[in-house]
C-alpha positions in Angstrom: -149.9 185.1 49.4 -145.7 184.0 49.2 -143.3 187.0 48.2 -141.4 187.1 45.7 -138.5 186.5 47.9 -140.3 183.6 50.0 -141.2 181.5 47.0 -137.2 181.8 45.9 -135.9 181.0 48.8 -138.3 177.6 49.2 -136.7 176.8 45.3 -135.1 174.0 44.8 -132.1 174.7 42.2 -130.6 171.5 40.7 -127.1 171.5 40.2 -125.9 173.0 36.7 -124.4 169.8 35.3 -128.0 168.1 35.9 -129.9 170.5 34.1 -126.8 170.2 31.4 -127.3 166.5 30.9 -130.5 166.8 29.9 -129.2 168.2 27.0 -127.0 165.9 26.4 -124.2 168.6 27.7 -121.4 166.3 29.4 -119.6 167.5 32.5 -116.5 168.2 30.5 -118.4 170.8 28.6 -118.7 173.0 31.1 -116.7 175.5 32.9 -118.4 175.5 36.3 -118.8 178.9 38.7 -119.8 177.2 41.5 -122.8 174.3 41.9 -125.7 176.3 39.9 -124.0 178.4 37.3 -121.4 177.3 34.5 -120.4 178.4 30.7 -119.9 176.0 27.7 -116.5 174.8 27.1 -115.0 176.4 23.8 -114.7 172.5 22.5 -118.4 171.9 22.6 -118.8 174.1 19.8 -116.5 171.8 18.0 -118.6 168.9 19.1 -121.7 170.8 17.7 -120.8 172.4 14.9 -122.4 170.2 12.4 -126.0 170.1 14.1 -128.7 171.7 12.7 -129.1 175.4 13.3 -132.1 176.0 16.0 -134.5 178.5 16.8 -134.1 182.0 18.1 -136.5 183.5 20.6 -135.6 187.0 21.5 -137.8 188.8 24.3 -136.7 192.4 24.2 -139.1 194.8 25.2 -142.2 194.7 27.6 -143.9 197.2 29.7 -144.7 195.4 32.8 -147.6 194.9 35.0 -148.3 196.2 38.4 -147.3 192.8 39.5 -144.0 193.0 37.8 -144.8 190.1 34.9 -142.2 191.3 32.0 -139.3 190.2 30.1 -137.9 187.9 33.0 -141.2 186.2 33.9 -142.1 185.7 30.1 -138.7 184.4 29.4 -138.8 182.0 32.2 -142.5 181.4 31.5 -141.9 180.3 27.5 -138.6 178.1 29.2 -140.4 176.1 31.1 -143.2 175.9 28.7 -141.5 174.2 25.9 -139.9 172.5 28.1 -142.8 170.7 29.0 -144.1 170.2 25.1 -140.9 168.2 25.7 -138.7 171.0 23.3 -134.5 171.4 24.1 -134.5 174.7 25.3 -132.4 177.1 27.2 -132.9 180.5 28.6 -130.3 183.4 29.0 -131.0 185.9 31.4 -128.7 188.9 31.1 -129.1 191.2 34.0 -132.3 189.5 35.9 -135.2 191.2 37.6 -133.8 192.6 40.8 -137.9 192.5 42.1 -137.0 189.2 44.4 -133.7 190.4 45.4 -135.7 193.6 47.6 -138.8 191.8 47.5 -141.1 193.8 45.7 -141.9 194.1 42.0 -144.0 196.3 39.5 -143.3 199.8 38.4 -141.7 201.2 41.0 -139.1 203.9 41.2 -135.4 202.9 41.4 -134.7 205.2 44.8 -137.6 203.7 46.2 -136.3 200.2 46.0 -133.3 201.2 48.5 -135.2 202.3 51.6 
């Protein structure tokens, strides 16, 4: 079986203004930071104002798995999910797991994650 830190690395990120468009998110809507990451322009909220409001999905508080499965896998999990029930929808992760990052996951004490 991959780690976590194998199956990243194979990923295949699609640039930010890609994964904008199909929003209908034009290029001068975005601030970039770099080819992957970018924020939304203050004017697109003037473009956008008017829309209906959407919906709200909030994943706050999970105990996780051995395996490590909590807030980031569900958010990324429910993502990609209505994505595919062909739903607009964005994920925000504040402060991601850092599981991939040392390559391991699960309940597992913060000293023993830097040896």
């Amino acid at each position: 079986m991959k780690t976590d830190i194998q199956i990243a690395q194979e990923a295949k990120m699609q640039h930010i203004k890609e994964v904008a468009a199909t929003l209908n998110i034009t290029e001068e809507d975005l601030d970039y930071y770099g080819k992957y990451k970018a924020k939304f322009s203050d004017e697109l909220w003037d473009k956008i104002k008017e829309n209906p409001d959407g919906k709200l999905v909030l994943v706050t508080a999970i105990n996780p798995t051995p395996a490590g499965e909590g807030k980031t896998t569900t958010t990324v999990g429910l993502g990609q999910a209505l994505g595919l029930l062909k739903k607009k929808a964005i994920i925000a992760l504040r402060e991601p797991s850092l599981g991939p990052c040392f390559g391991i996951k699960g309940e597992q004490p913060a000293e023993d994650m830097l040896r």
